[in-house]
C-alpha positions in Angstrom: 225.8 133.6 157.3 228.0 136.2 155.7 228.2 140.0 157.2 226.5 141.9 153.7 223.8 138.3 154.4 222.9 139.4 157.8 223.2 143.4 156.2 220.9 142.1 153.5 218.2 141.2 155.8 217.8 144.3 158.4 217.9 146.2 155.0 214.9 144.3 153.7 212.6 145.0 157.0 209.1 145.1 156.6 208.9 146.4 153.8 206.3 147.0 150.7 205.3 144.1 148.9 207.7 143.6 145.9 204.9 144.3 143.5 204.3 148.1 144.8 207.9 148.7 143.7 208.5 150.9 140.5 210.8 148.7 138.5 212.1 149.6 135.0 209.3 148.2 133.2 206.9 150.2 135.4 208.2 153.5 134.7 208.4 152.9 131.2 204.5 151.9 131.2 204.0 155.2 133.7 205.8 157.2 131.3 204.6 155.8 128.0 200.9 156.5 129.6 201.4 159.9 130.7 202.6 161.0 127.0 199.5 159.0 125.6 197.8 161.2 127.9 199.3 164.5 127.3 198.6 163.9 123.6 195.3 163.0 124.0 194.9 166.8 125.9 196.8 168.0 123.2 194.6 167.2 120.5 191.3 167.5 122.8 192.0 171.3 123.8 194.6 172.7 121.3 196.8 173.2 124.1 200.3 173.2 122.0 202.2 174.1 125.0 201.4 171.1 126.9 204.0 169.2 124.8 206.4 171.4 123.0 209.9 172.1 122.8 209.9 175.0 124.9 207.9 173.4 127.7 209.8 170.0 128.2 212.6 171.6 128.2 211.6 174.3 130.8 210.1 171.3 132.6 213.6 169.8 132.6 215.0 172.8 133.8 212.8 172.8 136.6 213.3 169.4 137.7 217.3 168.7 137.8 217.7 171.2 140.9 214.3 169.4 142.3 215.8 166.2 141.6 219.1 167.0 143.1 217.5 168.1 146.0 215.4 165.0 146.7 218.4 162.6 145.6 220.7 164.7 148.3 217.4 164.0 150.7 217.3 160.4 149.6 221.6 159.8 150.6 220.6 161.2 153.8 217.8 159.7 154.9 218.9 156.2 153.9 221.6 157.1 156.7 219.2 157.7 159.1 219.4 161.2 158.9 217.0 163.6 157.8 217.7 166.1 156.3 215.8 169.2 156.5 218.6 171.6 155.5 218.3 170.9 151.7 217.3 174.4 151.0 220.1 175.8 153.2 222.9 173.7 151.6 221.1 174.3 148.1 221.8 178.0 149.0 225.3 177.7 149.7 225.6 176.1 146.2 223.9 178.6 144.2 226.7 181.2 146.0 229.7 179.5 145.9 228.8 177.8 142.0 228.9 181.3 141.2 231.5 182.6 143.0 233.8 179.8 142.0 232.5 180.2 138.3 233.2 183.8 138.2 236.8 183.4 140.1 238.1 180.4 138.0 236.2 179.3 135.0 233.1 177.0 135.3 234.2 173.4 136.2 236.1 174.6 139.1 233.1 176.6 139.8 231.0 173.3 139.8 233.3 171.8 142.0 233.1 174.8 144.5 229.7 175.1 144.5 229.7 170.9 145.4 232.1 171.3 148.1 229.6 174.8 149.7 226.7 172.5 149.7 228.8 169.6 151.6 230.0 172.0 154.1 226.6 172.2 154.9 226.1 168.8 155.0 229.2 168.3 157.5 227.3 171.0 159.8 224.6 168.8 160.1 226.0 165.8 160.4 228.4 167.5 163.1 225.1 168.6 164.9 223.0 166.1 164.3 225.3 162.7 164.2 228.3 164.1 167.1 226.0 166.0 169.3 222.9 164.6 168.9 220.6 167.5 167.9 217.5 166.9 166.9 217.6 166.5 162.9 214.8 169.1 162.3 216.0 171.4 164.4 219.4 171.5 163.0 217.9 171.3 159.1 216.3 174.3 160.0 219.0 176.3 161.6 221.1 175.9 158.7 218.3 177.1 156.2 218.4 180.5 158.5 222.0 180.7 158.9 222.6 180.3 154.6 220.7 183.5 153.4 222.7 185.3 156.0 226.2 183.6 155.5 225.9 184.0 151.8 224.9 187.5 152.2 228.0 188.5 154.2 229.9 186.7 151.4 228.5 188.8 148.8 228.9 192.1 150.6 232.6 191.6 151.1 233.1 190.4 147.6 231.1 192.3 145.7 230.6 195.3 147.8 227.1 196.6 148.8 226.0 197.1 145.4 226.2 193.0 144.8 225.0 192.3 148.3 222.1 190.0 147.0 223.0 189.0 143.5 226.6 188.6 141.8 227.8 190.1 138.7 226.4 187.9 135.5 228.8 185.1 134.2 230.3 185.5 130.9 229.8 182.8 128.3 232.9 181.1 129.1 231.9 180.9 132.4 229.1 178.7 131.9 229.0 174.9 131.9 228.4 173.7 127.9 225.5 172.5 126.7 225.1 169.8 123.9 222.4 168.1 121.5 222.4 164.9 120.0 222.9 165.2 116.2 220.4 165.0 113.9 217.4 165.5 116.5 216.7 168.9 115.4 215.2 167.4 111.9 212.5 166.5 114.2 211.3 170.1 114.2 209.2 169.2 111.0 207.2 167.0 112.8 206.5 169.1 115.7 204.7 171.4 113.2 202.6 169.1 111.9 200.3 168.3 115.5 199.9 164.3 114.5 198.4 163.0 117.2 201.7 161.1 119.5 203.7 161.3 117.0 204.5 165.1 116.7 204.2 165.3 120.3 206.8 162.7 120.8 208.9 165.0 118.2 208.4 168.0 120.9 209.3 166.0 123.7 212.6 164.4 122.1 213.9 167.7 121.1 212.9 169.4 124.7 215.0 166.5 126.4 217.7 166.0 123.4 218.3 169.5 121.9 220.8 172.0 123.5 221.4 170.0 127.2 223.6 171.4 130.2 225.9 168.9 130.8 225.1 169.8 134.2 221.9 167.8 133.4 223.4 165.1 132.1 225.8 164.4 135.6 222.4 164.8 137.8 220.7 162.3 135.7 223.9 160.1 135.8 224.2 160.6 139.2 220.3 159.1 140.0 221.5 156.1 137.9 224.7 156.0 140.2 223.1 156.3 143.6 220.7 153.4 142.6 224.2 151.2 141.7 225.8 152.4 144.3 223.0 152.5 147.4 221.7 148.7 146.2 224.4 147.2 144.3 227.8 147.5 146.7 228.6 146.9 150.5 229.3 150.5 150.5 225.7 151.0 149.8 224.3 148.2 152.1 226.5 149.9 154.7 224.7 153.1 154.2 221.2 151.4 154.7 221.6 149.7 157.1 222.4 151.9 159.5 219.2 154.1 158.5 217.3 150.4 158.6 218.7 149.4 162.0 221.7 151.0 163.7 222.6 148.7 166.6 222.1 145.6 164.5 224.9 147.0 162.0 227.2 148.1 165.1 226.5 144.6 166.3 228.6 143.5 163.0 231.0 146.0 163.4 230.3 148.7 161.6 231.4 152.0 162.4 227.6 153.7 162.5 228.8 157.5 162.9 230.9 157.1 159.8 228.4 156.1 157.3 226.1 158.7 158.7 228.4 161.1 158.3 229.1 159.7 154.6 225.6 159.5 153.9 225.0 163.4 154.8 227.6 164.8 153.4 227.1 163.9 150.5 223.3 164.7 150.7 224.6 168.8 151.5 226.7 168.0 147.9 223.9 166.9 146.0 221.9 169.8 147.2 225.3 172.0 146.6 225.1 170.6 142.9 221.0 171.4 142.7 222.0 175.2 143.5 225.0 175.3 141.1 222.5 174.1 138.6 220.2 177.1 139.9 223.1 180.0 139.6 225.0 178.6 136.4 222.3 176.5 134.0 219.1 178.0 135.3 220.3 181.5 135.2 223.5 183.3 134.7 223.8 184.7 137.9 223.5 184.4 141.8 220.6 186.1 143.3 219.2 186.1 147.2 216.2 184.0 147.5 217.2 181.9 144.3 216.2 178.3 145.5 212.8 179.6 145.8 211.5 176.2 148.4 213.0 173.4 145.9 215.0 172.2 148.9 211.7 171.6 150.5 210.1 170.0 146.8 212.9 167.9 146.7 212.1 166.4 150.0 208.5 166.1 148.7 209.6 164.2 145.4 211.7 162.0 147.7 208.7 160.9 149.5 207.0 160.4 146.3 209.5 158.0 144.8 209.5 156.1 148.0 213.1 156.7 149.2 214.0 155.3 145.5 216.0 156.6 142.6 213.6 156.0 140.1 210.1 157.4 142.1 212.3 160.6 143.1 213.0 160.9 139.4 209.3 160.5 138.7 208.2 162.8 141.6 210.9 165.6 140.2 209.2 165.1 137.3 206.0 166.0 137.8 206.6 168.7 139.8 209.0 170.2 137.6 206.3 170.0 134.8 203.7 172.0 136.8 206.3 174.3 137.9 207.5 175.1 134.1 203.5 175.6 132.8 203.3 178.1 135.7 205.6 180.1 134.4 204.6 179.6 130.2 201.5 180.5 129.4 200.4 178.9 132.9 196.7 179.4 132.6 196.0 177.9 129.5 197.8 174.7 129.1 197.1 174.3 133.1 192.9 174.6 132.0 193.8 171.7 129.3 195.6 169.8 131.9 192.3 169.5 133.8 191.2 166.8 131.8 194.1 164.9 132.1 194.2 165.3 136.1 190.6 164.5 136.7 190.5 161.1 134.6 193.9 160.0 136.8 192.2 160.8 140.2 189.3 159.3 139.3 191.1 156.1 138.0 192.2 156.3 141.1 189.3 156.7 143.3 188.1 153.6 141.7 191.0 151.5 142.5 191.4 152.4 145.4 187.6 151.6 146.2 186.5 148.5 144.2 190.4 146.8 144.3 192.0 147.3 147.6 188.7 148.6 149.8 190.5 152.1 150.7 187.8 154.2 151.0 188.9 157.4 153.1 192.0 157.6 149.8 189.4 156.7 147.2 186.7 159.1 148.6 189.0 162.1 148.4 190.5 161.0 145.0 187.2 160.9 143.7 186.0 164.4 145.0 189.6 165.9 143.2 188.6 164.5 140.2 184.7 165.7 140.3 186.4 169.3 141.2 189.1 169.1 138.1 186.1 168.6 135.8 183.6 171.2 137.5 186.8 173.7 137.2 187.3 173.1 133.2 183.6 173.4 132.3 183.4 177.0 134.7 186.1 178.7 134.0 188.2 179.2 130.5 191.1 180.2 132.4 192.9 179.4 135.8 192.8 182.4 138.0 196.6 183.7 138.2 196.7 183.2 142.1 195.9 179.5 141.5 198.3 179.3 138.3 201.1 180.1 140.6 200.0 178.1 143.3 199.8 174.9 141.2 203.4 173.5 142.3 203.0 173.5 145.8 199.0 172.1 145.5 200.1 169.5 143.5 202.9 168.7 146.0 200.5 168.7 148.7 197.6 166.3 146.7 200.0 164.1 145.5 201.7 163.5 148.8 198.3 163.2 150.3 197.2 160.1 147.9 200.3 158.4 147.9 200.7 158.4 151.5 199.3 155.0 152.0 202.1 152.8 149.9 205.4 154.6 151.5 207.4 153.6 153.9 210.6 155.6 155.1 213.9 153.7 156.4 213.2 152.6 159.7 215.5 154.6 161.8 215.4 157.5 160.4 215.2 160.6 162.3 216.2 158.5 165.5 218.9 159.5 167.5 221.4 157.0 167.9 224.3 156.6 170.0 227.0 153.8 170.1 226.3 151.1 172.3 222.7 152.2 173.3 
């Protein structure tokens, strides 16, 4: 039996049954029903937000540094590493993407901002990989130690006037944006609030119209992991040493190296997720900029399973509630109600009458009961809870899911060569 054979099958482990997996197909039908659903909202409540230009493409906005996040999470932890230090290394990005924008034109700036976060990423895998330190431990010192670094970096820089934020880029200093011609025309339809259709208009021209390119490498780069991670020895190499260390050092693979590959370019994706944050997001660097999504990102990572396309799906969603909580939150978050309550009790009666879960099913069905009693009470969300809604949705949907994931199974485990 071949090496990438042997590779093959410690990659495989115990894992999910093949059906649980979200192919293609399934996240076509996933997102075909969510828009059915959305419209169905849209034309219950009135809500227009829930599906217009403005709100896809905030929610897009929100998700690429989410997504970035959770994909530099995903390298990581297929390595056997985990990576707690998202935020920190998302940090350095946002501060050097500007920096390096502001110094030598955007591109460069992109790249600089890459190479901050996967400094980051060499820290930890310096701490974690060569000196053993536990993963967590080191995640979290470099979350501490990137605030503090990048304020020092602005100070001397910019002087103590542009200690926490960095003068605003130009114009030319931004990454482009693009549309795809002719997808404007669809504004006509928009306007016209037929049921799907105009809210498939609104969603088009939210993903299609005026698009950092920026947006298009991180999606790009989701497709790429998945090529790369499951479709090359490169990739296999990477997994199985998160899957089963010794077995792969058994075959002669160098362990410490693919760690180190796999983390360092987890602290780039994240360095790309704050670029995103200081250059497409905004126009300028700012302390306290990444605002947790290190920490979301990880959370859509668990969502999607430790795969490309659930991480997408998980960035998704949370990027969505994040956007509506900061348009118009209350409003199109009430009409959302609907919409949530039907899913979780779908769910509660899965879970209860197909695959006898009742402890997940039991508290899906109580979230559901609560969604409705919560839209017939009130005619607006309360504020606090507006805000809230990102991390509570995080926290549910984690919660439900918990059952069907299963991480790589050496991750977080120290390993050392011949042990």
């Amino acid at each position: 039996m071949s090496t990438d054979a042997i590779l093959s099958e410690v990659t495989a482990g115990p894992a999910a049954p093949r059906k649980r997996r979200l192919s293609t197909a399934r996240i076509l039908l996933i997102v075909a029903g969510v828009l059915i659903g959305l419209s169905l909202v849209h034309l219950l409540t009135g809500a227009d937000d829930v599906t217009s230009q403005g709100a896809i493409q905030a929610a897009l906005q929100a998700a690429v540094p989410i997504g970035l996040a959770g994909l530099g999470g995903l390298w990581a932890e297929r390595a056997g590493v985990v990576n707690i230090g998202l935020e920190g290394q998302m940090i350095l990005g946002t501060w050097f993407g500007a920096w390096g924008s502001l110094q030598f034109g955007p591109w460069i700036g992109l790249l600089v901002g890459i190479a901050g976060g996967a400094i980051g990423g060499l820290l930890h895998a310096l701490a974690t990989v060569t000196f053993g330190v536990d993963h967590i431990i080191s995640g979290v010192a470099i979350t501490l130690l990137a605030p503090g670094v990048t304020r020092y970096l602005s100070f001397i820089t910019w002087g103590s006037a542009g200690a926490t934020q960095s003068p605003a880029l130009q114009p030319d200093q931004t990454i482009p944006r693009v549309s795809v011609p002719g997808i404007d025309h669809l504004a006509g339809l928009e306007k016209h609030h037929w049921f799907l259709i105009s809210d498939l208009a609104g969603v088009l021209r939210g993903l299609l119209v005026d698009v950092s390119l920026v947006t298009v490498l991180a999606v790009l780069l989701i497709i790429g992991t998945w090529l790369v991670l499951w479709r090359t020895g490169f990739g296999l190499r990477v997994r199985s040493v998160g899957e089963d260390p010794q077995a792969a050092e058994s075959l002669g693979i160098n362990v410490y190296k693919y760690k180190y590959y796999g983390v360092v370019i987890s602290g780039a994706m994240a360095g790309l997720g704050g670029v995103y944050l200081a250059t497409v997001s905004s126009v300028i660097f700012r302390e306290g900029q990444t605002g947790g999504r290190g920490y979301i990102g990880l959370a859509a990572m668990i969502f999607g399973n430790w795969r490309p396309g659930g991480l997408a799906l998980g960035a998704s969603l949370f990027g969505y509630t994040d956007a509506l909580q900061l348009r118009r939150g209350s409003e199109s978050l009430h009409a959302l109600l609907i919409l949530v309550g039907l899913l979780l009790l779908a769910l509660a009666a899965w879970e209860i009458l197909r695959r006898r879960n009742y402890i997940v099913g039991g508290a899906a069905g109580v979230l559901g009961i609560a969604a409705y009693v919560l839209f017939f009470t009130v005619d607006t969300i309360p504020t606090a809870l507006v805000q809230a809604a990102p991390y509570i949705t995080v926290l549910v949907v984690l919660a439900l899911a918990a059952q069907r994931l299963r991480m790589p199974a050496a991750d977080g485990k120290p390993y050392r060569r011949g042990g």
